[in-house]
DSSP file (Angstrom, degrees, kcal/mol; ACC not computed):
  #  RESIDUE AA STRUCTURE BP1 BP2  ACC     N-H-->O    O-->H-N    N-H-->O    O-->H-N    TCO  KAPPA ALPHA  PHI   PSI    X-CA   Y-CA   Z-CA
    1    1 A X              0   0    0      0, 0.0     2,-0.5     0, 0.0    21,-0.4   0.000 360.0 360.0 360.0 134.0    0.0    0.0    0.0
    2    2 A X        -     0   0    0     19,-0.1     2,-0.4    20,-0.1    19,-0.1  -0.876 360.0-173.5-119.8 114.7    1.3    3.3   -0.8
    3    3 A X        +     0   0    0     -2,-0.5     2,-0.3     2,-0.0     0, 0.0  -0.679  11.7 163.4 -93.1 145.3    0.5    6.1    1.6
    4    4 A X        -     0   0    0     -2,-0.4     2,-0.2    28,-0.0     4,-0.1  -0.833  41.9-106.9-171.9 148.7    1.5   10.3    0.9
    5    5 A X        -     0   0    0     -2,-0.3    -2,-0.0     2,-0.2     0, 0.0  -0.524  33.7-120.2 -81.6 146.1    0.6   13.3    2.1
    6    6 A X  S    S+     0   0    0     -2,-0.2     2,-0.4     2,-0.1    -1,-0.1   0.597  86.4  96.8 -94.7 -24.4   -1.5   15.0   -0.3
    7    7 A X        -     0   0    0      1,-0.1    -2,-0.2    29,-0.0    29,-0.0  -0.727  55.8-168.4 -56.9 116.8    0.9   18.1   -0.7
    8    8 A X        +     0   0    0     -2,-0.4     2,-0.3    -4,-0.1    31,-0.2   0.574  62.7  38.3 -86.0 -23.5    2.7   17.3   -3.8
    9    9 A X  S    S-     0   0    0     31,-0.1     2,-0.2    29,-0.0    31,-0.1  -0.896  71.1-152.8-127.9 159.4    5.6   19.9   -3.9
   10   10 A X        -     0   0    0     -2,-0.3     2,-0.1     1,-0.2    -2,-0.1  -0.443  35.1 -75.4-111.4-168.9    7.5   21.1   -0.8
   11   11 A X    >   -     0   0    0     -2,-0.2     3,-1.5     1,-0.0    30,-0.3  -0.330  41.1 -99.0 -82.2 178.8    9.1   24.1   -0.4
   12   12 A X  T 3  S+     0   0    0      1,-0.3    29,-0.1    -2,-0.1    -2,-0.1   0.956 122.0  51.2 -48.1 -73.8   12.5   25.5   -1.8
   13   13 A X  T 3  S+     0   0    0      1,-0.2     2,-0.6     2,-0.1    -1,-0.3   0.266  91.2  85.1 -74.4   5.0   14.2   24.8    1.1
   14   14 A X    <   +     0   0    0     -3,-1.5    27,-0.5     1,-0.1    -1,-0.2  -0.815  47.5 161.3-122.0  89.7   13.2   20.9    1.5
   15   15 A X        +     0   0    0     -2,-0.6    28,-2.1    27,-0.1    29,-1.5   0.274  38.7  67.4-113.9  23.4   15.4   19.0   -0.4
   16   16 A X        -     0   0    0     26,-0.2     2,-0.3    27,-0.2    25,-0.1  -0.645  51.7-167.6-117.7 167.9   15.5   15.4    0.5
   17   17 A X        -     0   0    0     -2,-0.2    29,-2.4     2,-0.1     2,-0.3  -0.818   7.4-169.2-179.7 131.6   13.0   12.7    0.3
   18   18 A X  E     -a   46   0A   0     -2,-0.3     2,-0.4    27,-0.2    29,-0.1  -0.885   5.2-170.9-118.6 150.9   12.6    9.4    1.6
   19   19 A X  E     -a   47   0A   0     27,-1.5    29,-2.1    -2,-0.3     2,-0.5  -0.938   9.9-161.6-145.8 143.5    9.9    6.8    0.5
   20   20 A X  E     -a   48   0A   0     -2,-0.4     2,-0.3    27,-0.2    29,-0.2  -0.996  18.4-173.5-138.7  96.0    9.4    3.5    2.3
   21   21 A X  E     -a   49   0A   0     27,-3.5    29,-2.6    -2,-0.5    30,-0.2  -0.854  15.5-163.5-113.1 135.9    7.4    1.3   -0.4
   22   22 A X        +     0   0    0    -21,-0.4     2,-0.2    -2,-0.3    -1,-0.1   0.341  67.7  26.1-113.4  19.6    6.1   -2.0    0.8
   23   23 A X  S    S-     0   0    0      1,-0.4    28,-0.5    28,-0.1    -2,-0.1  -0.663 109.6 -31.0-132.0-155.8    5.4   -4.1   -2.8
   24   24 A X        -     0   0    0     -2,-0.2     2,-0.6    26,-0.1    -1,-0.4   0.097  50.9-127.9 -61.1 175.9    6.7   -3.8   -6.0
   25   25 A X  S    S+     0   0    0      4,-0.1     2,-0.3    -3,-0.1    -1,-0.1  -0.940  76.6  86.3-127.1  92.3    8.1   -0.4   -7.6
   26   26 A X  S >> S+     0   0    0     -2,-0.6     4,-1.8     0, 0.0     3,-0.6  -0.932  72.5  16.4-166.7-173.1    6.2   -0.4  -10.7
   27   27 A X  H 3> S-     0   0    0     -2,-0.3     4,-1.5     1,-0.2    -2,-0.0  -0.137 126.1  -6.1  43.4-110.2    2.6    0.8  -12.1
   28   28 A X  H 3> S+     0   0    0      2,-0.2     4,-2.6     3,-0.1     5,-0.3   0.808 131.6  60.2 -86.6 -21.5    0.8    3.2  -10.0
   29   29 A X  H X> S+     0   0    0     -3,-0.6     3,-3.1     1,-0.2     4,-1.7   0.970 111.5  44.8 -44.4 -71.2    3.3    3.1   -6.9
   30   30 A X  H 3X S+     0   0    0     -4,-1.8     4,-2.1     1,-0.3    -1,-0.2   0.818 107.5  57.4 -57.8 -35.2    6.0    4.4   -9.4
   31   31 A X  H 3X S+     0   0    0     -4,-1.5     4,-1.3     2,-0.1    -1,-0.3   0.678 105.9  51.6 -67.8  -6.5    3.5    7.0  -10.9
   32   32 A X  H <X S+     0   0    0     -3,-3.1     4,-2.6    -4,-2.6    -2,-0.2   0.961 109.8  47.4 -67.1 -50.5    3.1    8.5   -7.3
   33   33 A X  H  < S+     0   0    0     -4,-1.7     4,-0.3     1,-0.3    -2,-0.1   0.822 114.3  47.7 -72.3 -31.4    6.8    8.9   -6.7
   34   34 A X  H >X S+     0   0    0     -4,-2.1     3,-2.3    -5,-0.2     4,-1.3   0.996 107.3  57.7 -66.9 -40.9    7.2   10.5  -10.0
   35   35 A X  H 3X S+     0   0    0     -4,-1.3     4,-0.8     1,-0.3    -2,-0.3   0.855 114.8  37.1 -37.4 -49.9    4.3   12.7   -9.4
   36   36 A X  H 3< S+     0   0    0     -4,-2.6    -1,-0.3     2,-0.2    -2,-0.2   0.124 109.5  57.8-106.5  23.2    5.8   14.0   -6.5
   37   37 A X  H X4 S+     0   0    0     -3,-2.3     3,-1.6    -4,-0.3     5,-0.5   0.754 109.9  44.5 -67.8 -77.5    9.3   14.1   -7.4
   38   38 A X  H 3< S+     0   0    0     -4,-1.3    -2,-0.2     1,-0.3    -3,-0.1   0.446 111.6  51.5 -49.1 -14.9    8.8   16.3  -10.4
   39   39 A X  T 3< S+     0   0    0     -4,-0.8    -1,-0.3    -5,-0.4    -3,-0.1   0.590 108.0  77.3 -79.2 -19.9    6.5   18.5   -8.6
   40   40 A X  S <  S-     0   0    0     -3,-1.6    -3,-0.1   -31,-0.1   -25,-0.1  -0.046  76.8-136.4 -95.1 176.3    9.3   18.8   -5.9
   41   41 A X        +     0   0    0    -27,-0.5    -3,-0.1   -30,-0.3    -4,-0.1  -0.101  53.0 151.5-141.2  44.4   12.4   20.5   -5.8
   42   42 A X        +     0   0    0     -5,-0.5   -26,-0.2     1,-0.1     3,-0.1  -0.222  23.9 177.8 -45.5 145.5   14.4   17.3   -4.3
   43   43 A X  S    S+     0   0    0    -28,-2.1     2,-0.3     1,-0.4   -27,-0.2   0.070  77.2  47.0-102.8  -7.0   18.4   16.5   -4.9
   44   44 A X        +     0   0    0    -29,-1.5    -1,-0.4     2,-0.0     2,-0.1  -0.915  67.9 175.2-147.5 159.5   18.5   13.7   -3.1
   45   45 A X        -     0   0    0     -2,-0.3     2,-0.3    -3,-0.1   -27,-0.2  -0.719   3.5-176.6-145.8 104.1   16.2   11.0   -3.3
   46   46 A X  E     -a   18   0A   0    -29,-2.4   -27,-1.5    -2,-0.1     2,-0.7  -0.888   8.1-158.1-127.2 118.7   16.1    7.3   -1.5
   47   47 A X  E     -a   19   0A   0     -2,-0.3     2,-0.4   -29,-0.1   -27,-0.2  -0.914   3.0-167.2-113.1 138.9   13.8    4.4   -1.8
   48   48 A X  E     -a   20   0A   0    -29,-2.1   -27,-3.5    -2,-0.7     2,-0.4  -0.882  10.1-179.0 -80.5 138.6   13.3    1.7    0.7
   49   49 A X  E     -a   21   0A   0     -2,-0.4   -27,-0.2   -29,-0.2   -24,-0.1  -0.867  38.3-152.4-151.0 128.6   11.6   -1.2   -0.3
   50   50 A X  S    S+     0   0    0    -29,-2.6     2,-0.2    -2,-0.4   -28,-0.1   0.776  82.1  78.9 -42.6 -29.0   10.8   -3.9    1.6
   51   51 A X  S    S-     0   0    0    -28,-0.5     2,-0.2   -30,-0.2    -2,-0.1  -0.594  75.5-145.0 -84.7 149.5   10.8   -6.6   -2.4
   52   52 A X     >  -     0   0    0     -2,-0.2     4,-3.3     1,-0.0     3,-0.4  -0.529  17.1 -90.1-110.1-172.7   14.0   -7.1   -3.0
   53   53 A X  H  > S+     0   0    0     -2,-0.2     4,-2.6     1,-0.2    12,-0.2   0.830 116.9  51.9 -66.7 -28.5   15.5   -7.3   -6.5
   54   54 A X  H  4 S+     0   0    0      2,-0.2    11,-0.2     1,-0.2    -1,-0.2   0.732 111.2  51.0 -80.3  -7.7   15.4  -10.8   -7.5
   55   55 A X  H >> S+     0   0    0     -3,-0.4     4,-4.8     2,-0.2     3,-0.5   0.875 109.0  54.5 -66.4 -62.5   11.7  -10.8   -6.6
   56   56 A X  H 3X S+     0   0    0     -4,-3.3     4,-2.4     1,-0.2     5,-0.2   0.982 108.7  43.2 -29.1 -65.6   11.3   -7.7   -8.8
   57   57 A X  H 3X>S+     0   0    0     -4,-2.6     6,-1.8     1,-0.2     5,-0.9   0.710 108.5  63.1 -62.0 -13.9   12.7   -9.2  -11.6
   58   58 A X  H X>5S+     0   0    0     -3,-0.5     4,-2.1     4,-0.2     3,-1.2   0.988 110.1  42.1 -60.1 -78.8   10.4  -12.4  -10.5
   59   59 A X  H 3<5S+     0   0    0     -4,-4.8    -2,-0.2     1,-0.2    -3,-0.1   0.728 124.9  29.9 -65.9 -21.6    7.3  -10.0  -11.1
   60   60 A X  H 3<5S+     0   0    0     -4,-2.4    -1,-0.2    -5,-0.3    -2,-0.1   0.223 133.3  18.8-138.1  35.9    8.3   -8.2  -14.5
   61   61 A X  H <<5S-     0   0    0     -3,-1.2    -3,-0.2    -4,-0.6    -2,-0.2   0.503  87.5-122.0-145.0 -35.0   10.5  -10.9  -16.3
   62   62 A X  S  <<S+     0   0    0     -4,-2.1     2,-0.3    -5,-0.9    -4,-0.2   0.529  78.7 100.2  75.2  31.8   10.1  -14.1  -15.1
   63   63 A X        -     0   0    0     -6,-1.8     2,-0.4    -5,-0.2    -1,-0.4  -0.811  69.9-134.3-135.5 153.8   13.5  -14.7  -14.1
   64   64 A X        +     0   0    0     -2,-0.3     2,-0.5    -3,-0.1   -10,-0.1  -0.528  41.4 168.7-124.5  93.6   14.8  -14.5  -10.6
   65   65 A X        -     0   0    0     -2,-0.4    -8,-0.2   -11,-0.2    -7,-0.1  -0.657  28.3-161.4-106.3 109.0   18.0  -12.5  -11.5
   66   66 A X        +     0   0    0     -2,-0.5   -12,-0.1   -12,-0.1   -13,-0.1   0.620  49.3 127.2 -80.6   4.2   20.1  -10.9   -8.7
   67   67 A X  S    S-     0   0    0      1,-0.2     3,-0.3   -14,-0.1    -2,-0.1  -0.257  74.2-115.2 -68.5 162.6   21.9   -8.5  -11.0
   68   68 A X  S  > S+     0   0    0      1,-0.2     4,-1.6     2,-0.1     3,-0.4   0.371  87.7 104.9 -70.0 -18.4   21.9   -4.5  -10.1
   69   69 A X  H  > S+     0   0    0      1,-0.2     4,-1.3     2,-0.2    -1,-0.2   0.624  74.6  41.8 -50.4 -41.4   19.7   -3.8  -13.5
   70   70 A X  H  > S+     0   0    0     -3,-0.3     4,-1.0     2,-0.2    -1,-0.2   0.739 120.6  42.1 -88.9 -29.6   16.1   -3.2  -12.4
   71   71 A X  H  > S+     0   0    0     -3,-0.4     4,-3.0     2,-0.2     5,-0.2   0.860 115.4  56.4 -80.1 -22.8   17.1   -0.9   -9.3
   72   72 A X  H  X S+     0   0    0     -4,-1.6     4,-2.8     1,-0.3    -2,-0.2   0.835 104.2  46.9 -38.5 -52.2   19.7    0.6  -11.5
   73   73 A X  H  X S+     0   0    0     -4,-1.3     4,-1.1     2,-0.2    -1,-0.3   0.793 109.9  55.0 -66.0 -37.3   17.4    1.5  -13.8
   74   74 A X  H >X S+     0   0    0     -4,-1.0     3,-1.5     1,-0.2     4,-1.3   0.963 104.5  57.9 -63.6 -38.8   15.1    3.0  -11.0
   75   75 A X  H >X S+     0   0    0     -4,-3.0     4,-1.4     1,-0.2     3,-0.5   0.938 106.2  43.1 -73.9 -38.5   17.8    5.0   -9.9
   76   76 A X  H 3< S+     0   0    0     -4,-2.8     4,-0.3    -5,-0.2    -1,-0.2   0.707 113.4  54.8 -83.0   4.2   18.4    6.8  -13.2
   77   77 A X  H <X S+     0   0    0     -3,-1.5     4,-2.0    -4,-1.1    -2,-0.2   0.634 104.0  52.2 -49.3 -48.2   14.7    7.1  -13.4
   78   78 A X  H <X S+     0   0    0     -4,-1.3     4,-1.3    -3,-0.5    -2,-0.2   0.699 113.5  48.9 -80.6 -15.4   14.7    8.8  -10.0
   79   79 A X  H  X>S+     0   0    0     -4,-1.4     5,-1.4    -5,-0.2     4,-0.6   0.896 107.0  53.3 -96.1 -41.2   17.6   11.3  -11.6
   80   80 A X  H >45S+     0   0    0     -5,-0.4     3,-1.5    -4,-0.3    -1,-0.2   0.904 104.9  50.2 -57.1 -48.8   15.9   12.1  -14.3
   81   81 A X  H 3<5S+     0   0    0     -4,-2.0    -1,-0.3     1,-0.3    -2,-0.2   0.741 105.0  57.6 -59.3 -24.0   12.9   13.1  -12.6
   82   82 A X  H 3<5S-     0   0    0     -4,-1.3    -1,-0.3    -3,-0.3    -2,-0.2   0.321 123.7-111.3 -86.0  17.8   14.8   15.3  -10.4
   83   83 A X  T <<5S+     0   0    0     -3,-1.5    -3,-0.2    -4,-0.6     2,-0.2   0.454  73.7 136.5  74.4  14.7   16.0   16.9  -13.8
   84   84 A X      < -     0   0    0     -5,-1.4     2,-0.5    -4,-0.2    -1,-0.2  -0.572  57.4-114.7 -87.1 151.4   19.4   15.8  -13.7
   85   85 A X        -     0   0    0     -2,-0.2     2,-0.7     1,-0.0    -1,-0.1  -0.646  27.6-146.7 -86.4 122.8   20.9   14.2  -17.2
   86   86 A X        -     0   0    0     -2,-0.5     2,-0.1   -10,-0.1    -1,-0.0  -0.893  11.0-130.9-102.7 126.7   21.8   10.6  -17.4
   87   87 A X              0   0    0     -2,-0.7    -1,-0.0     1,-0.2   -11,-0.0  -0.185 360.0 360.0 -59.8 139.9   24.1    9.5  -19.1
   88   88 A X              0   0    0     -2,-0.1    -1,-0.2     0, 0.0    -2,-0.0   0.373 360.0 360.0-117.6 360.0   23.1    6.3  -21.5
């Protein structure tokens, strides 16, 4: 279940952000955190989440694959939202 406070942007001066997600990181979960990333004026960003990666990769591959790829990928998701350029 994914719980947030209904003020989407913070202020200037509030530049951190923690999220504590307790399923999978995909579908609407992941369209909250962008919502409220890109409304935000975050530099640092962290998720915890309770699934770990080979589970992920369980739910959106069908492989149970320990490799770094699928949080990798979140994390240059999570820079991008915060506008920052990733390199490809």
């Amino acid at each position: 279940m994914f719980h947030y406070i209904n003020q989407q942007t913070g202020n200037e001066s509030e530049t951190k952000a923690v999220f504590v997600v307790s399923t999978l990181l995909q579908g609407k979960v992941l369209g909250h955190i962008s919502g409220i990333v890109q409304a935000s004026d975050f530099q640092h960003c962290t998720i915890l989440c309770t699934v770990t990666e080979p589970l992920h990769s369980f739910a959106t591959q069908g492989t149970l694959s320990s490799d770094d790829a699928i949080f990798g990928e979140l994390s240059n998701k999570l820079r991008e939202w915060m506008g920052n350029m990733v390199s490809k």
